[in-house]
DOGU-915011 format. One line per field, with one value per residue (C-alpha): y, x, z; residue in three letters. Coordinates in nm, 4 decimals, decimal comma. Layout:
<atoms>
north = [Y|...]
east = [X|...]
up = [Z|...]
code = [ALA|...]
</atoms>
This chain:
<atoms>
north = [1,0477|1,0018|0,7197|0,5714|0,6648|0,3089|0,0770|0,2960|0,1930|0,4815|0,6894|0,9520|1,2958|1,3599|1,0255|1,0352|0,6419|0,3563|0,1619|-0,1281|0,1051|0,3307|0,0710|0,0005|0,0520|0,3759|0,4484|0,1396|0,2294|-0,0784|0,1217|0,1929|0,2579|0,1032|-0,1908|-0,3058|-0,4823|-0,7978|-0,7216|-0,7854|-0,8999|-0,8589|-1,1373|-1,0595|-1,0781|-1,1626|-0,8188|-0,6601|-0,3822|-0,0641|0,0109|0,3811|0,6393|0,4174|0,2941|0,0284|-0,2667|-0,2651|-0,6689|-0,5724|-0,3631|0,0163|-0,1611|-0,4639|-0,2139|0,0263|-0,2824|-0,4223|-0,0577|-0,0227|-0,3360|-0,2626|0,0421|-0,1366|-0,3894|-0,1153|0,0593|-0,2575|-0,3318|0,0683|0,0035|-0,3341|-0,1424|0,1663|-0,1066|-0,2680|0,1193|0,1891|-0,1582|-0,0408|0,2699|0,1169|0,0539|0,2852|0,3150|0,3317|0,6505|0,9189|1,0999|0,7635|0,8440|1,2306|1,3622|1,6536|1,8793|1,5761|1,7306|1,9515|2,1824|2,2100|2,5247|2,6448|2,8318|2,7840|2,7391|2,4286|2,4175|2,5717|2,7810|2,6180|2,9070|2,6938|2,4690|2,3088|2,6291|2,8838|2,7626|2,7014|3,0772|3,1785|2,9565|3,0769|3,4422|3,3703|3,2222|2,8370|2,9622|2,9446|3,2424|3,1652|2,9547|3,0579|2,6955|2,6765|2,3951|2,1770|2,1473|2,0137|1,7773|1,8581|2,1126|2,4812|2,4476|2,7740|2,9423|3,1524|3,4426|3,5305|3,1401|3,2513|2,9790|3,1428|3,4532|3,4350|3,7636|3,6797|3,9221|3,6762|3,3886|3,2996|2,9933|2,7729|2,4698|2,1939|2,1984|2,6104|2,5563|2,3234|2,5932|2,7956|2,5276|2,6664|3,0414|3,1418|3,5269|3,5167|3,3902|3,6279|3,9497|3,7802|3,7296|4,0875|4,1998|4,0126|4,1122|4,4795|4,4798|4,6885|4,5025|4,5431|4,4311|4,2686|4,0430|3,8947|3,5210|3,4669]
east = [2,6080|2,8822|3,0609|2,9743|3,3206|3,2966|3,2035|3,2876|2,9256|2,7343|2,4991|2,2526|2,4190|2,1567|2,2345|2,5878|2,6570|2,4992|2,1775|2,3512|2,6717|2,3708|2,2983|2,6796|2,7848|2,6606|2,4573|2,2658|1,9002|1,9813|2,3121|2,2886|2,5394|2,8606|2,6557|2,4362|2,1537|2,0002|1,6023|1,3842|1,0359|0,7230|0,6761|0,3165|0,2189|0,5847|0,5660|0,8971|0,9763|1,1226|1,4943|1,5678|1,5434|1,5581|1,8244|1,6124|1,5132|1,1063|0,9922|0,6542|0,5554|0,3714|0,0557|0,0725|0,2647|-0,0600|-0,2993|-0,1115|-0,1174|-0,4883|-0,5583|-0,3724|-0,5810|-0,8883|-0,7772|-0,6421|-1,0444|-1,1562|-1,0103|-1,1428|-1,4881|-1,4648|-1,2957|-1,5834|-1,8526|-1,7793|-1,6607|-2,0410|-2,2283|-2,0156|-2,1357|-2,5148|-2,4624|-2,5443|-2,3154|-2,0682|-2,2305|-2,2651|-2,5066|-2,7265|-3,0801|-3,0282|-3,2607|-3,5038|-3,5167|-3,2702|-2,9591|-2,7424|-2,7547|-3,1512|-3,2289|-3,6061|-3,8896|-3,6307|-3,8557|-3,7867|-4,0252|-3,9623|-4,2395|-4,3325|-4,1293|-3,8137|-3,7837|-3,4648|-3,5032|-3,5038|-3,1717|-3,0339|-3,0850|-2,8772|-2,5775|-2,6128|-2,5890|-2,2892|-2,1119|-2,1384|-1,8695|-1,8621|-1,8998|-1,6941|-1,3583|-1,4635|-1,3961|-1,6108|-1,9000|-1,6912|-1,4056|-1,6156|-1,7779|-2,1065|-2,3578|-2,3490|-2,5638|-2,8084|-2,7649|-3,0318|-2,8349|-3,0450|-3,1908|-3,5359|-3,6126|-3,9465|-3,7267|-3,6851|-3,5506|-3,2526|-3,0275|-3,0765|-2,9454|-2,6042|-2,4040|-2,1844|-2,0068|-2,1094|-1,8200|-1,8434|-2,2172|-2,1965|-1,9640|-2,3107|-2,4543|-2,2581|-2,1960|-2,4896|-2,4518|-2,1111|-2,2100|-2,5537|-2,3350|-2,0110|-2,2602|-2,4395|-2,0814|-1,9889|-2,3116|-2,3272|-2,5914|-2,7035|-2,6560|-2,9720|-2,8757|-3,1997|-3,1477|-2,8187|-2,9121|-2,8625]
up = [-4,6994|-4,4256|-4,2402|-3,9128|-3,7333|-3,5581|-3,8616|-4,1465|-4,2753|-4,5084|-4,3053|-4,3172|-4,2607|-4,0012|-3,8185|-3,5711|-3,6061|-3,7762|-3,6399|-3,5225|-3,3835|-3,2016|-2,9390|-2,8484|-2,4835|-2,3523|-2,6219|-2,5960|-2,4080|-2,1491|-2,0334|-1,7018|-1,4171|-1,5576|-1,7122|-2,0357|-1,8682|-2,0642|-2,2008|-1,8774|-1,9065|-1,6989|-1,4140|-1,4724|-1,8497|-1,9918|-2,1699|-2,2093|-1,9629|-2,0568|-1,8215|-1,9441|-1,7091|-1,3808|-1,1496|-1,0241|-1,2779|-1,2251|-1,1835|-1,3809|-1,7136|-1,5700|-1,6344|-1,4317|-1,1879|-1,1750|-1,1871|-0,8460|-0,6717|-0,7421|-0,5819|-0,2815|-0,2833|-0,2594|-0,0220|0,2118|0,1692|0,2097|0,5709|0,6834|0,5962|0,8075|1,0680|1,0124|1,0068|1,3741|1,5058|1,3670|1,5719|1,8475|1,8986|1,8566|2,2075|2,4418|2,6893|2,3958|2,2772|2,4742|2,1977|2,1863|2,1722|2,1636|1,8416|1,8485|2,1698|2,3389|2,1074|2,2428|1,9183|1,9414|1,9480|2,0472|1,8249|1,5491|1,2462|1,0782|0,7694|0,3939|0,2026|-0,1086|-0,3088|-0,2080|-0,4895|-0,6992|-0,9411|-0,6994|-0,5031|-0,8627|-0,9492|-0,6123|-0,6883|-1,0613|-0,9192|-0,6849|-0,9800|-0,8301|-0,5597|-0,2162|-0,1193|0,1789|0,0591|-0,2509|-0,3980|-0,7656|-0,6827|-0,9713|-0,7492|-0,4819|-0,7046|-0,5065|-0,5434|-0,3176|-0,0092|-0,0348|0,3066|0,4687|0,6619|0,9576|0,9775|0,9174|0,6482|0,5221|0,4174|0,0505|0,0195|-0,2412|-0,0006|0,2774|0,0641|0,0169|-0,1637|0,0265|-0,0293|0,2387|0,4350|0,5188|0,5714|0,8244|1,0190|1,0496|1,2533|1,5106|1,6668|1,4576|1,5816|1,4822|1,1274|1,1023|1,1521|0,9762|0,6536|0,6726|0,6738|0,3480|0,1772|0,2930|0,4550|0,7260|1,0728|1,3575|1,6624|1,7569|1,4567|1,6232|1,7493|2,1233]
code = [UNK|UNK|UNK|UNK|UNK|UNK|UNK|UNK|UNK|UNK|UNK|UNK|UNK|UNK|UNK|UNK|UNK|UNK|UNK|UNK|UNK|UNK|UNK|UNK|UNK|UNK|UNK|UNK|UNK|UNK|UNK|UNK|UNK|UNK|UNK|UNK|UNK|UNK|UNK|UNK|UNK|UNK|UNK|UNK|UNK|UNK|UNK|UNK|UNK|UNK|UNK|UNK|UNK|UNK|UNK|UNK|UNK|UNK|UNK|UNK|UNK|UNK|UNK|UNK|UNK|UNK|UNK|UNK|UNK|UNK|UNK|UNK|UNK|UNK|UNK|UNK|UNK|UNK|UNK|UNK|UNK|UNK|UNK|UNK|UNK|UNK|UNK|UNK|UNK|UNK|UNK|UNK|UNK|UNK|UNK|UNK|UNK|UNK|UNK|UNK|UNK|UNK|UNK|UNK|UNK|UNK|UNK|UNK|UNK|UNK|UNK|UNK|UNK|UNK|UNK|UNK|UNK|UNK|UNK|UNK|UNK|UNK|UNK|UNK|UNK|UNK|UNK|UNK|UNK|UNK|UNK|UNK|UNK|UNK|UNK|UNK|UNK|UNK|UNK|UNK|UNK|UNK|UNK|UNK|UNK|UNK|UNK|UNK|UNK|UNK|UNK|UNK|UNK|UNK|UNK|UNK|UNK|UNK|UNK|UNK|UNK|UNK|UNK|UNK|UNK|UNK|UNK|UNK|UNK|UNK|UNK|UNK|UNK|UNK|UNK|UNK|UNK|UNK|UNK|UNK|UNK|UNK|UNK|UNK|UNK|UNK|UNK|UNK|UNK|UNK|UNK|UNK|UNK|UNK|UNK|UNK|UNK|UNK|UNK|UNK|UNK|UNK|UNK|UNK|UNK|UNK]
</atoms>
């Protein structure tokens, strides 16, 4: 045993002062900047709120503090899908929306004697055996399909959706397969390149 060198009181050896000496000026846990702030209390549930660490003194307790933040959140969503909702009545309107009424052959992106139909070979199994294959990564950001919180799109290469031919297939997270909608040629020969396969130029989509 020792003595507290403020109070003189018996202590612990492993303990520097006393428990009642502990919480004097600086060493008390409400000491900050120069001062020894009074216990503060949450506005919110009258819990009492914790002052180390901080040179601000917080009005609520964290979980009142996380409670009001959430809810902000949600009001702040709230007003964007009001805003989305009228942007999406407003662009019901025709002469709003320049790509009103274009579906089918009308869309710019059509693209003719582009087969559109899937053999009955192309089921939930078979697409689940190509993304089990690539590893459930995309194989171009190569971003694991857990990440994404989605499952891998199963890309067909050259287009041709009745080719089955597990070379022709390739996983892709939804964001890169939506990139092939567009300079197809580019992605055909980009893809063949990837998978080393032999490119023919009369397979390149004009």
């Amino acid at each position: 045993m020792i003595k507290c060198p403020d109070c003189k009181k018996l202590i612990c050896k492993k303990a520097t002062f006393c428990g009642s000496c502990a919480k004097k000026g600086k060493r008390n846990p409400n000491y900050i900047n120069g001062l020894k702030h009074k216990p503060r209390f949450c506005i919110d549930c009258n819990k009492k709120v914790s002052t180390t660490r901080t040179t601000k003194l917080p009005k609520r307790c964290r979980s009142c503090d996380n409670k009001l933040r959430w809810s902000n959140l949600q009001y702040k969503k709230g007003i964007s899908l009001k805003i989305s909702s009228k942007a999406k009545k407003r662009l019901k309107i025709p002469e709003n929306n320049p790509m009103f009424g274009k579906i089918g052959h009308l869309h710019p992106n059509w693209i003719e004697n582009l087969n559109r139909e899937y053999p009955v070979e192309w089921t939930k199994t078979f697409k689940e055996q190509i993304r089990f294959r690539d590893n459930y990564i995309c194989q171009e950001c190569e971003e694991h399909e857990i990440k994404n919180k989605q499952k891998l799109c199963v890309h067909h290469i050259d287009y041709d959706k009745k080719n089955l031919d597990i070379n022709n297939l390739i996983s892709l997270c939804i964001s890169c397969h939506m990139k092939t909608n567009y300079n197809r040629d580019y992605w055909l020969v980009y893809f063949m390149y990837v998978t080393n396969q032999e490119i023919k130029l009369e397979e390149v989509v004009i």
